[in-house]
Structure formats: structure tokens, C-alpha cells
DRENSETOR-663821 format. One line per field, with one value per residue: residue in three letters; x, y, z of N, C-alpha, C in turn. Coordinates in pm, 1 decimal, padded with zeros to 6 digits. Atoms other than C-alpha are relative to their C-alpha. Example, Ala and Ser with C-alpha at 12.3 -4.5 7.8 and 13.67 -1.06 7.14 Angstrom:
2
res = (ALA; SER)
n_xx = (00089.0; -00082.0)
n_yy = (-00119.0; -00119.0)
n_zz = (00000.0; -00006.0)
ca_xx = (01230.0; 01367.0)
ca_yy = (-00450.0; -00106.0)
ca_zz = (00780.0; 00714.0)
c_xx = (00090.0; -00077.0)
c_yy = (00120.0; 00109.0)
c_zz = (00000.0; 00073.0)
//
This chain:
192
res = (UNK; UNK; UNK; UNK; UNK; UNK; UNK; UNK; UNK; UNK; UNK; UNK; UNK; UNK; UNK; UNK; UNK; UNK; UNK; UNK; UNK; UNK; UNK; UNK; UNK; UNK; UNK; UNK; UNK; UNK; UNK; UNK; UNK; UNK; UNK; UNK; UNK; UNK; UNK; UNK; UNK; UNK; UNK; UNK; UNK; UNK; UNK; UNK; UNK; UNK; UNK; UNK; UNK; UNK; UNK; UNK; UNK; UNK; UNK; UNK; UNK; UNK; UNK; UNK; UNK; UNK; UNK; UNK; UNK; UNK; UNK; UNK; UNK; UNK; UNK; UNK; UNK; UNK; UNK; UNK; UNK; UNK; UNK; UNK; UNK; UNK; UNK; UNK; UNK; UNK; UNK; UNK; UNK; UNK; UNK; UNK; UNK; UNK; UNK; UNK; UNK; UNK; UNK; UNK; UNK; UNK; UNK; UNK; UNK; UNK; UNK; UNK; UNK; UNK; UNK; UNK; UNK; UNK; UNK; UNK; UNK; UNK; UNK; UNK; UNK; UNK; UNK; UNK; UNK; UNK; UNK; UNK; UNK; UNK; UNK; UNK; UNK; UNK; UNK; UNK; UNK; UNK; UNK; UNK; UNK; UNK; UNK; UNK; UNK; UNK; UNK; UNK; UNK; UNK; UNK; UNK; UNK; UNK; UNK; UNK; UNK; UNK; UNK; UNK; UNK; UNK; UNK; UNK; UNK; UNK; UNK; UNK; UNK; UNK; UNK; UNK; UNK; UNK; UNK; UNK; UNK; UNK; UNK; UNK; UNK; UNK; UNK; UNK; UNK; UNK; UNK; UNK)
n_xx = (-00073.4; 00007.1; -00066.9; -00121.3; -00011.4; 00066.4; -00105.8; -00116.6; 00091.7; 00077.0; -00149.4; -00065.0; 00163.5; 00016.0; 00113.8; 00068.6; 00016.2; 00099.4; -00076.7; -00113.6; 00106.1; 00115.1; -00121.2; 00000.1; 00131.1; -00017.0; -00131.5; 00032.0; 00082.4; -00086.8; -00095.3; 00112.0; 00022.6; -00128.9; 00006.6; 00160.1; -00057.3; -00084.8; 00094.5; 00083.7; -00085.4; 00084.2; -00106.3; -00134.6; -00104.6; 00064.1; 00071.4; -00052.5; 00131.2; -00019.0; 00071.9; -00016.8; 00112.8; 00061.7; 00152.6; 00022.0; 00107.4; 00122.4; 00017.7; -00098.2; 00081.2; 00114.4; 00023.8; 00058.4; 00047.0; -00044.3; -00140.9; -00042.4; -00123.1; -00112.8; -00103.3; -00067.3; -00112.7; 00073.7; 00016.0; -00078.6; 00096.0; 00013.6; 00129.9; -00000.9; 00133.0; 00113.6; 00148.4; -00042.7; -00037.6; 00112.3; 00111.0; 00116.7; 00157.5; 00004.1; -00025.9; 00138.5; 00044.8; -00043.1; -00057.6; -00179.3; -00122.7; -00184.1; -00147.0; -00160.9; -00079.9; -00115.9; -00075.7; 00053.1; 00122.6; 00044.7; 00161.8; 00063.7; 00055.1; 00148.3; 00113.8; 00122.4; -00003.6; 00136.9; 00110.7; 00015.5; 00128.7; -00002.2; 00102.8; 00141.5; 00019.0; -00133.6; 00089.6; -00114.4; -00009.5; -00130.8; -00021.3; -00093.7; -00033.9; 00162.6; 00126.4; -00007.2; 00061.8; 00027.8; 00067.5; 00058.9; 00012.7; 00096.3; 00041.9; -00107.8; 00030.6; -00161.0; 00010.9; -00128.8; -00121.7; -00060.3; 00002.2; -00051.3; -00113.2; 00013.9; -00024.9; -00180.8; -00097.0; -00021.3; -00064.2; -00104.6; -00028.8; 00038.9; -00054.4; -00121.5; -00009.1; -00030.0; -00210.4; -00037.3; -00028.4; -00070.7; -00126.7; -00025.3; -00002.5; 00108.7; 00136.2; 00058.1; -00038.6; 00131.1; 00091.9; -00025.7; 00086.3; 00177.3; 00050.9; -00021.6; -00183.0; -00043.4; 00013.1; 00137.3; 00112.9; 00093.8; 00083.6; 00107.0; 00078.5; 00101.9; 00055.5; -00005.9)
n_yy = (00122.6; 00089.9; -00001.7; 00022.1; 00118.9; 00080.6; -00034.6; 00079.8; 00152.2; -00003.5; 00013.1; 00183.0; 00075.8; 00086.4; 00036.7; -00158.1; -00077.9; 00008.5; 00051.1; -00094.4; -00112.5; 00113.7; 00062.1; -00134.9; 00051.7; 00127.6; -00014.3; -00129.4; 00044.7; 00111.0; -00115.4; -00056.5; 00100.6; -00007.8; -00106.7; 00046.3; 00036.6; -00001.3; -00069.7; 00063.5; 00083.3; 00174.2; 00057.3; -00072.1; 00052.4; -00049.2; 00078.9; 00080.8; 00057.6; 00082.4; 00079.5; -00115.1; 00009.1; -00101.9; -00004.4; -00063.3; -00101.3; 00004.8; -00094.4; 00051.4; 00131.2; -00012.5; 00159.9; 00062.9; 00194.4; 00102.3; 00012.1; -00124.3; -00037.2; -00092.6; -00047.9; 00018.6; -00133.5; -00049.9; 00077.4; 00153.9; 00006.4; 00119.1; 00011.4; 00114.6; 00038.8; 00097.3; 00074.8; 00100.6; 00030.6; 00034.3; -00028.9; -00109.0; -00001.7; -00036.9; -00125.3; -00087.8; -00087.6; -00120.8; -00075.2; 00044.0; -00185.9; -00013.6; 00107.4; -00004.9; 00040.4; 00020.7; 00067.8; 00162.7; 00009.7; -00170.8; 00005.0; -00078.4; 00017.5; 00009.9; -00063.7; -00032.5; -00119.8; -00091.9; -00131.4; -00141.1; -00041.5; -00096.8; 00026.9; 00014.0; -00132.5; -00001.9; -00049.2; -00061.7; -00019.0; -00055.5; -00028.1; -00109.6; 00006.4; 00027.4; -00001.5; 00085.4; -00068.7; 00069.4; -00065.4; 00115.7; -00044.0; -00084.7; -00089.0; 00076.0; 00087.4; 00038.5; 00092.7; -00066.8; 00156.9; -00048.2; 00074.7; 00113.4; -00043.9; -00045.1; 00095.4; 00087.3; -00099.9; 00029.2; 00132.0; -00031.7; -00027.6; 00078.7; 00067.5; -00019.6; -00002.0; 00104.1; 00039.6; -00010.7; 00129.2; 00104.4; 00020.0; -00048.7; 00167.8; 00131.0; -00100.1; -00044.0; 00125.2; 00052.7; -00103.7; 00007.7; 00093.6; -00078.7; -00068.2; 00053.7; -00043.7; -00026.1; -00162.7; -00069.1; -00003.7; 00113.3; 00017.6; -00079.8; -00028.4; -00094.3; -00014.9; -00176.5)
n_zz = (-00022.5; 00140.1; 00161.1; -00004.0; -00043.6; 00118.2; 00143.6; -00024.3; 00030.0; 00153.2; 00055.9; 00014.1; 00006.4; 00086.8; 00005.2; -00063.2; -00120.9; -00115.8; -00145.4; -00129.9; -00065.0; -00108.8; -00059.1; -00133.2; -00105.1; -00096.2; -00088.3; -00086.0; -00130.4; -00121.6; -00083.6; -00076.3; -00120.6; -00119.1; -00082.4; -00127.6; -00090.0; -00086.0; -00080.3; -00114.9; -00046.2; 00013.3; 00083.2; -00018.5; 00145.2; 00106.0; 00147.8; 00143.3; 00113.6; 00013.5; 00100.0; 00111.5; 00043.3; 00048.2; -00018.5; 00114.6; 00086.0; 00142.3; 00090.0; 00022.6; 00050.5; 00066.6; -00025.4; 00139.6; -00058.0; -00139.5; 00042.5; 00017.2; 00145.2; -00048.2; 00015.2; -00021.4; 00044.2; 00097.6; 00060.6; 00008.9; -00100.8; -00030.0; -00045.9; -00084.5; 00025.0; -00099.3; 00100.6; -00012.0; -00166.6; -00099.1; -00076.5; 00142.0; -00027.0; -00168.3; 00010.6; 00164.4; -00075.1; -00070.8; 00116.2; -00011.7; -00025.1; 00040.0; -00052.2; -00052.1; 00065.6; -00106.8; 00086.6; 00054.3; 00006.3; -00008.0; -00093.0; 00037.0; -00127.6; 00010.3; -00124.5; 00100.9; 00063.2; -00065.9; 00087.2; -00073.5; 00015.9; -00111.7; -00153.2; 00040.4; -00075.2; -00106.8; -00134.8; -00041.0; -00152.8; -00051.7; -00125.0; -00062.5; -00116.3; -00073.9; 00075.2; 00091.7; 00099.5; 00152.7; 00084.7; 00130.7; 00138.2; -00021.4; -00095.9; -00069.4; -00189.2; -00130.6; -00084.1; -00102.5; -00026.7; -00112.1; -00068.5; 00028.6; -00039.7; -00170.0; -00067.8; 00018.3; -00068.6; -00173.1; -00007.3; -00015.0; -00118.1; -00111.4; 00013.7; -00031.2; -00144.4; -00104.3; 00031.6; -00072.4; -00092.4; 00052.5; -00034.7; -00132.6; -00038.1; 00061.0; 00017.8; 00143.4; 00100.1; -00008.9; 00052.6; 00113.2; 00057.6; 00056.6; 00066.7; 00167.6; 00093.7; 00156.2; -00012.1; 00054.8; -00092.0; 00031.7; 00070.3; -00010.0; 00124.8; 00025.6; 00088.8; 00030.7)
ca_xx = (01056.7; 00815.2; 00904.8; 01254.0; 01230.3; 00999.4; 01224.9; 01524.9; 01301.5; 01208.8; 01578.4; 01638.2; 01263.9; 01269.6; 00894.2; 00589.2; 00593.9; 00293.7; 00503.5; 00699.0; 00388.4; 00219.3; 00587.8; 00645.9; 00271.9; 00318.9; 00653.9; 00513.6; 00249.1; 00493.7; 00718.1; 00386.3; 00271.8; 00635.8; 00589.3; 00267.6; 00426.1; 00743.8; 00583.0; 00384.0; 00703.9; 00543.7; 00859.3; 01196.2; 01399.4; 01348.4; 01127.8; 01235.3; 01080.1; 01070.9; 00902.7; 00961.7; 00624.6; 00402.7; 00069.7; -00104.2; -00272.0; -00614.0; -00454.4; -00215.9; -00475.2; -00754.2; -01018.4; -01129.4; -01425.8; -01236.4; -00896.8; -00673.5; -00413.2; -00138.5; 00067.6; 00433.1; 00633.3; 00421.8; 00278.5; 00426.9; 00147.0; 00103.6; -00255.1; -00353.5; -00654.0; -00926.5; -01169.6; -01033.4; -00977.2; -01127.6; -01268.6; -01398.3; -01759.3; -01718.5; -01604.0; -01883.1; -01997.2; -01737.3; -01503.3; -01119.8; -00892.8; -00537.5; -00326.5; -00019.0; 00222.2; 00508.9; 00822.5; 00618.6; 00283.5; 00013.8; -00313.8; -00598.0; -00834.0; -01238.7; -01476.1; -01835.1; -01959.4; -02206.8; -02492.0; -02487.4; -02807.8; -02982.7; -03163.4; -03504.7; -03487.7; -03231.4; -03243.4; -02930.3; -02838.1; -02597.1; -02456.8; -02361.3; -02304.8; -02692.0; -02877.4; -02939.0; -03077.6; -03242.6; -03350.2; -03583.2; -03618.8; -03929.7; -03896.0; -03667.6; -03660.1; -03422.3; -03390.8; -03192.4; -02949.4; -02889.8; -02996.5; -02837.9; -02522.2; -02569.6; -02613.8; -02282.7; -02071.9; -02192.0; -02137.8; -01787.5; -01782.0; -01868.9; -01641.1; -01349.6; -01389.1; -01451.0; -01083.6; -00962.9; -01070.2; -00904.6; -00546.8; -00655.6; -00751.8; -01046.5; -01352.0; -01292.2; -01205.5; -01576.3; -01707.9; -01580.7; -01759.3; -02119.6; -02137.5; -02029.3; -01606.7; -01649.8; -01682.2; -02089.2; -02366.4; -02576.0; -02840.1; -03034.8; -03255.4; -03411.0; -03650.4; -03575.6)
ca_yy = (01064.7; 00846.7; 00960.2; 00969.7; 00590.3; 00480.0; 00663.8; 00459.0; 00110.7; 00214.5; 00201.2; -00192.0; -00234.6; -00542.2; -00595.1; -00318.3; -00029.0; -00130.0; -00350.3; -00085.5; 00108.2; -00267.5; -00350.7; 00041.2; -00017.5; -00322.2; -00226.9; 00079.6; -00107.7; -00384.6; -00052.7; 00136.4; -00193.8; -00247.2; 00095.7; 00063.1; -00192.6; -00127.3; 00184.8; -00024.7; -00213.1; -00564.9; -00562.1; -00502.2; -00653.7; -00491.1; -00616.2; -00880.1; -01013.8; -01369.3; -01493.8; -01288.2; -01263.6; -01035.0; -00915.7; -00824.9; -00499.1; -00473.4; -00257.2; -00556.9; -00867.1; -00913.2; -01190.0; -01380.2; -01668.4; -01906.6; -01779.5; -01466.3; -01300.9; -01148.6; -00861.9; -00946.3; -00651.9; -00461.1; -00716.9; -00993.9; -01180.9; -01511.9; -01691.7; -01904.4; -02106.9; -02273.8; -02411.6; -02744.3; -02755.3; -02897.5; -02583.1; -02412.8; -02498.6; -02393.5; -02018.3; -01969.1; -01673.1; -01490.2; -01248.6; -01271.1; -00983.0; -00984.7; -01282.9; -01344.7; -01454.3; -01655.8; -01866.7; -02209.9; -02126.0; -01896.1; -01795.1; -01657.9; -01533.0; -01538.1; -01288.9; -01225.6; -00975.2; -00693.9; -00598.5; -00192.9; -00053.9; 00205.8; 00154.2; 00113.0; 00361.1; 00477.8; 00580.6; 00819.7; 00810.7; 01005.8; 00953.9; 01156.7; 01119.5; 01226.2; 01184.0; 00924.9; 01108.1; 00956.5; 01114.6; 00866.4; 01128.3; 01270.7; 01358.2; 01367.5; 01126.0; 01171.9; 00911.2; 01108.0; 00862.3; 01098.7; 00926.7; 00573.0; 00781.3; 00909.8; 00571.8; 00437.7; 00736.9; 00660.5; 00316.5; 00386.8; 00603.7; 00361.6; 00085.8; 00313.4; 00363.5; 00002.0; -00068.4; 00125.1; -00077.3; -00362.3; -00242.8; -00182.7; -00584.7; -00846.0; -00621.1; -00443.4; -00741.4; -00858.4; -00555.8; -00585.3; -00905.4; -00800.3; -00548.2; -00745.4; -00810.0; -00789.2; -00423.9; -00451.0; -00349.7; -00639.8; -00653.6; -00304.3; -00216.6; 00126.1; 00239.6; 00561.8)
ca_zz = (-00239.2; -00435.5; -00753.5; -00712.1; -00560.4; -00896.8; -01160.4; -00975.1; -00976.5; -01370.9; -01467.8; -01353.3; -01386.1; -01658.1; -01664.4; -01673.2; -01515.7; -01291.5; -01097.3; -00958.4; -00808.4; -00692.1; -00564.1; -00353.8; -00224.8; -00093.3; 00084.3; 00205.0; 00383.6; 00542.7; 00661.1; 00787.4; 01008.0; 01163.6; 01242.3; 01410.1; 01589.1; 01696.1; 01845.9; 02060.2; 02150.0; 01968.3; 01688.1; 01751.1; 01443.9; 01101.2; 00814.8; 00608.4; 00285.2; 00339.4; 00051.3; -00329.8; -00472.0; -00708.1; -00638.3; -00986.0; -01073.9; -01227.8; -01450.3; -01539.2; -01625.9; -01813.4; -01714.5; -02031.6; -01880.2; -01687.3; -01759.0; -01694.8; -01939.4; -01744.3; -01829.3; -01828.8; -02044.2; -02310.2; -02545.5; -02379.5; -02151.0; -01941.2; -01927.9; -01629.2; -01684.7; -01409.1; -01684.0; -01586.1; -01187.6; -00875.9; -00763.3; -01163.1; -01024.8; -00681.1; -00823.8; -01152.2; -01060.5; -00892.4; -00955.1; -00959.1; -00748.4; -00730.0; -00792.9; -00612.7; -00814.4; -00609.4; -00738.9; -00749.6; -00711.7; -00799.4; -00608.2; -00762.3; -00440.4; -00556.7; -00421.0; -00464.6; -00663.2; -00431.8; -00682.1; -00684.8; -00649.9; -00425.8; -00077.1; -00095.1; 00215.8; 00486.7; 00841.8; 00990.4; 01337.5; 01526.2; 01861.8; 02121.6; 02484.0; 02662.0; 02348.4; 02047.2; 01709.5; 01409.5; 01096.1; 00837.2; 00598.6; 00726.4; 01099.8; 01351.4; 01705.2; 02009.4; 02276.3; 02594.2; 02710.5; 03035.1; 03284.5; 03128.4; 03128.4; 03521.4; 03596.7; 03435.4; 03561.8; 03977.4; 03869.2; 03780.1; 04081.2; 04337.2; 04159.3; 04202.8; 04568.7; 04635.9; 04435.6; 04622.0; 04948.5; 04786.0; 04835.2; 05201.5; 05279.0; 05229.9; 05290.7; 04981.3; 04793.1; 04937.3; 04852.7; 04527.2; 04455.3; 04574.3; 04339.5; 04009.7; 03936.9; 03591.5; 03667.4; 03564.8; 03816.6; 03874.0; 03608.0; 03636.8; 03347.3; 03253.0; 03026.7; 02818.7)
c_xx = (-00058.2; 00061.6; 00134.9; 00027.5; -00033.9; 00117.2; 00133.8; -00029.9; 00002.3; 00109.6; 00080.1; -00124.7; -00021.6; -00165.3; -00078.5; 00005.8; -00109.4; 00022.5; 00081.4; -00082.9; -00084.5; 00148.8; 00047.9; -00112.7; 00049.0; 00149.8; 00016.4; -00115.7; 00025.1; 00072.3; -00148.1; -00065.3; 00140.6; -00012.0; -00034.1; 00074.6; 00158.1; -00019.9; -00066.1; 00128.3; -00013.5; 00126.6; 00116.5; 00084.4; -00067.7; -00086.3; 00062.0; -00073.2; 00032.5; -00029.1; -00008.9; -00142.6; -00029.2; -00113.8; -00059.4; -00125.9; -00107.9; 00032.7; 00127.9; -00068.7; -00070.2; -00049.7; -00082.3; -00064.5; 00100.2; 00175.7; 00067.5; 00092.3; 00054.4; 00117.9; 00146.3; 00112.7; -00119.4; 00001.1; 00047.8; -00110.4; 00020.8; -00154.0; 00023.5; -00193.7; -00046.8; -00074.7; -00002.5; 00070.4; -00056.6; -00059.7; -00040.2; -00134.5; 00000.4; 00043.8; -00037.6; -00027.8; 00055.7; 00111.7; 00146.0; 00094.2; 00113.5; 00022.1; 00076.2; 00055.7; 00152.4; 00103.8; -00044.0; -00149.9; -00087.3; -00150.1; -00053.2; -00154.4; -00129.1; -00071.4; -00180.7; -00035.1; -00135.4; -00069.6; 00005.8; -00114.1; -00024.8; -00077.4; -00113.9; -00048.0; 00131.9; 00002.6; 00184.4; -00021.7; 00131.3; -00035.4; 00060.7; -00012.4; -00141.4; -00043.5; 00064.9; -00096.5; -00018.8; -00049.1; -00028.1; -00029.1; -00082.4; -00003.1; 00144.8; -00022.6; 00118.1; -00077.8; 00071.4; 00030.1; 00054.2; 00017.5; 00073.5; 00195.0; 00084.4; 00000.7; 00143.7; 00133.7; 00001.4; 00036.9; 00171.8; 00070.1; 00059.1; 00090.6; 00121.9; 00007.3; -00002.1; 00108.8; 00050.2; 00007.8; 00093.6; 00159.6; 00031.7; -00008.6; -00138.9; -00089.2; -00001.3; -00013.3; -00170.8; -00078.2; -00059.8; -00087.4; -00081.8; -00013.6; 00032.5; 00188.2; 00011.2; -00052.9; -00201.5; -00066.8; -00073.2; -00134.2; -00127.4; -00039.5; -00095.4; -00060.0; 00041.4; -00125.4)
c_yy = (-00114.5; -00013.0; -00018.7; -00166.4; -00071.0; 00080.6; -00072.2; -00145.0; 00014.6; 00006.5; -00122.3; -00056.7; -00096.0; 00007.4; 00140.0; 00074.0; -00007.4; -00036.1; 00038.3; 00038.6; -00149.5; -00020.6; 00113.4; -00012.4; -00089.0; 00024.0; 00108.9; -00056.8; -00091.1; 00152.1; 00072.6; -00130.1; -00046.1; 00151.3; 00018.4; -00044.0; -00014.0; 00140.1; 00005.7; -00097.8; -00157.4; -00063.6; 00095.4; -00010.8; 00090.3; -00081.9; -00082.6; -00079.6; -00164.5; -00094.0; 00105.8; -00099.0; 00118.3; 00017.9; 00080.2; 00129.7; 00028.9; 00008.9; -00095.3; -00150.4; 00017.9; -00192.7; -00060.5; -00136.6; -00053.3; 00042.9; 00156.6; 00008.0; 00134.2; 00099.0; 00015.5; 00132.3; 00046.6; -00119.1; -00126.4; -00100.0; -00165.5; -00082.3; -00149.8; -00038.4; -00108.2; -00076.6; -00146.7; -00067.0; -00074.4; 00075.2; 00080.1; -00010.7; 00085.6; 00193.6; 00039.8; 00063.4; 00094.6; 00059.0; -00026.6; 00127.4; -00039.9; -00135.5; 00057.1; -00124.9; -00066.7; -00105.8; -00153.1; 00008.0; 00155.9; -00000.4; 00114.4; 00039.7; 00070.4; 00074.0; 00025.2; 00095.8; 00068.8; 00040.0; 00173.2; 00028.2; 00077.7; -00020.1; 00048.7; 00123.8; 00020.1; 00063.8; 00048.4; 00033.4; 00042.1; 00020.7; 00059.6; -00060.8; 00016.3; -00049.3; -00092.9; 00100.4; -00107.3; 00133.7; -00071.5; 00038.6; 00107.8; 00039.8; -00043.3; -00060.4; 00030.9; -00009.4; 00083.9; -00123.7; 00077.9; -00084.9; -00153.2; 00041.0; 00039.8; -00141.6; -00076.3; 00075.6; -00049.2; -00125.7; -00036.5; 00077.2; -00086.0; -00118.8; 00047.8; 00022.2; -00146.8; -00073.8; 00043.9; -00028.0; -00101.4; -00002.3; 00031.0; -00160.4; -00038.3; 00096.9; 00091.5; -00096.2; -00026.4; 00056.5; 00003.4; -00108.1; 00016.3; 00096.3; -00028.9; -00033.9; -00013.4; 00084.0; 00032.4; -00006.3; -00132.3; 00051.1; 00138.6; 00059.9; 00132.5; 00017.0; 00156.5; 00062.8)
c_zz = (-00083.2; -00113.3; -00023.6; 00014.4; -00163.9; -00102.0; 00034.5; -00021.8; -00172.8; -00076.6; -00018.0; 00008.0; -00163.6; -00053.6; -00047.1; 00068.2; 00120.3; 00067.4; 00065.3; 00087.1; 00059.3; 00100.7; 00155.8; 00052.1; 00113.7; 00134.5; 00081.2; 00110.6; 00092.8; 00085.2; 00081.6; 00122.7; 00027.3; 00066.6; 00138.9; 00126.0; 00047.5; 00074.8; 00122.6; 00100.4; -00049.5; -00116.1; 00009.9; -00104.4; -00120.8; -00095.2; -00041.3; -00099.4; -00004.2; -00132.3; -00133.9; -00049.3; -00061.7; -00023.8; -00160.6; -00010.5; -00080.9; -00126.1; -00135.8; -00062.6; -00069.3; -00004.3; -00114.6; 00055.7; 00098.7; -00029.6; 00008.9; -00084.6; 00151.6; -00049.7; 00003.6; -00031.8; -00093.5; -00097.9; 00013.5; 00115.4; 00007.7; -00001.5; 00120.0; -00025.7; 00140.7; -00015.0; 00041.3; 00150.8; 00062.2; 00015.8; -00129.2; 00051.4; 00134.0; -00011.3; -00125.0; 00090.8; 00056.4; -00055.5; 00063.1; 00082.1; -00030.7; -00002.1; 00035.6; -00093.5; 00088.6; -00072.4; -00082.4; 00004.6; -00018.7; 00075.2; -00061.0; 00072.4; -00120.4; 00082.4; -00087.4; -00034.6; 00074.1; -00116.5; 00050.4; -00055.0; 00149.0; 00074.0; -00045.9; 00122.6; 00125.7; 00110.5; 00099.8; 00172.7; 00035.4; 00148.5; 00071.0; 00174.8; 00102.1; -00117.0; -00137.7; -00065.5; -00101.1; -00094.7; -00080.1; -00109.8; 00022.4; 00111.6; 00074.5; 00146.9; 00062.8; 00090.9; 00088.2; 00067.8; 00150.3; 00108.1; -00000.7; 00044.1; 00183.3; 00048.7; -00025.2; 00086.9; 00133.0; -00012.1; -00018.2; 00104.0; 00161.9; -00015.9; 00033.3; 00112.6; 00057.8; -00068.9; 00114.2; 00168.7; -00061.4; -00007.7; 00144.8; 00091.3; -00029.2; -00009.3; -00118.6; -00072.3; 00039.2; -00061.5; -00162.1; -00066.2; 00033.1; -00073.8; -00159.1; 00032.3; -00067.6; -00027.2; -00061.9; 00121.6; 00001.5; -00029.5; 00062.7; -00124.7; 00010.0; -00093.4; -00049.8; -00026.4)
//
């Protein structure tokens, strides 16, 4: 179905072909969140694109210093320049992702750039239900979490029996508040 969709786009597609494949993205991920939520019951009406805009493709700019060069058709390109803004100082240094491109305005969103480089050391933990595991490289530790667990379980026990007072009259409801009603035990602390 992609392909079929982009070879139909690439027929009244004026521009680069990249803005078919940023254009089906983007419209695949508004249709995938209505999904979501009308699913959940949270949207009932369909999609609609209120606002025509075009998000640009790495593969579609090129950032020259304070200034991008935009791909428009093969050899045909726009530049937008910053060298000369309020915020050029306030974004030396960082790096440029996608513009959006919109009928009157354009936005060019600034992020900072993560140095890549490799951990000086690293420490793997995996959890499970009794027991906490590490491994640092050289040995391994487990914490048993049983007992922490035994205590949450009767604590969930004991909360669902004194609900259930609570649709019988006040004395559960009382009940209910000496033992926490924001369902936590009052303040017991173990050591593993």
C-alpha cells in the first residue's frame, strides 16, 4: 500500500521526491494517534489537517554556518539565514533539525548536540519480582526483594477487605482511614 500510495503522490508530486515520504510519514502518524485514541473512546470525529505545512528532511537541507539551503525541486533551492536575528547568539553552538515550513512562517527548532563517546564504566541491572540483580562487570549482587514484596501483597490484602467494609457503612470507611486512604501502609521501613 505504501508504494502504490507514493508512485500515485510522485505523479502530481511538483517538488522532490522526499516530500512525498516526509508528507506519508507525517500522515501516517496523525492516522496512528487518532487511532490510539478513538480506541480509547477520547476522538470521535476524523482527522483533519488544519494547518498545510512541510516538515524538511535531512536528506533535503544542507546547513552552511548560520544559514540553511533548502531543497525545493532538483537544483532549485531556498536559503534561510539567522546570521542576523535576535536569537543567532542564543543558538551558536547548536544544531538545526527539521524545519517546518508553513504558508507565512518558518520555524527552525535548535537542539544540542550529545558528544558520542564511551562510558567510562557501566553497571546492568535487571528486575524481577523477589529479586534485584546487578552485574559491574566483575561480579554479580542480588538484593531479594521477597519479603518487600510479602509485605505489599498482605498490604493489598488487608486494603481489599477493609473496601470492602466500606460498602457495608462507617466502620469500614474508619477503618479505611487508620490504615492510610491513599492506599499506603503508614510509613513501615525494612532493611533488605
Amino acid at each position: 500500500m505504501y508504494k502504490t500510495l507514493r508512485d500515485e503522490l510522485e505523479k502530481i508530486n511538483i517538488l522532490a521526491s522526499h516530500y512525498a515520504d516526509k508528507a506519508m510519514n507525517d500522515a501516517y502518524s496523525i492516522l496512528r494517534s487518532w487511532k490510539r485514541r478513538a480506541e480509547k473512546g477520547k476522538s470521535l470525529r476524523k482527522p483533519r489537517l488544519k494547518e498545510v505545512y512541510v516538515r524538511i528532511k535531512s536528506t533535503l537541507r544542507k546547513v552552511d554556518g548560520a544559514s540553511v539551503r533548502i531543497t525545493v525541486r532538483p537544483r532549485e533551492y531556498i536559503t534561510y539565514s539567522w546570521s542576523h536575528t535576535w536569537f543567532s547568539r542564543r543558538v551558536k553552538g547548536l544544531e538545526l533539525g527539521e524545519p517546518v515550513i508553513k504558508e507565512d512562517e518558518v520555524y527552525l527548532p535548535f537542539r544540542y548536540k550529545l558528544p558520542r563517546s564511551t562510558p567510562l564504566d557501566f553497571l546492568a541491572i535487571d528486575s524481577n519480582i523477589y529479586t534485584l540483580d546487578a552485574y559491574d562487570g566483575d561480579k554479580f549482587v542480588t538484593f531479594s526483594l521477597k519479603e518487600l514484596y510479602s509485605l505489599k501483597y498482605g498490604m493489598e490484602l488487608k486494603r481489599g477487605r477493609i473496601q470492602s467494609f466500606t460498602e457495608r457503612g462507617v466502620e469500614g470507611a474508619e477503618s479505611l482511614a487508620l490504615h492510610g486512604g491513599d492506599g499506603q501502609p503508614p510509613h513501615i521501613y525494612t532493611s533488605l
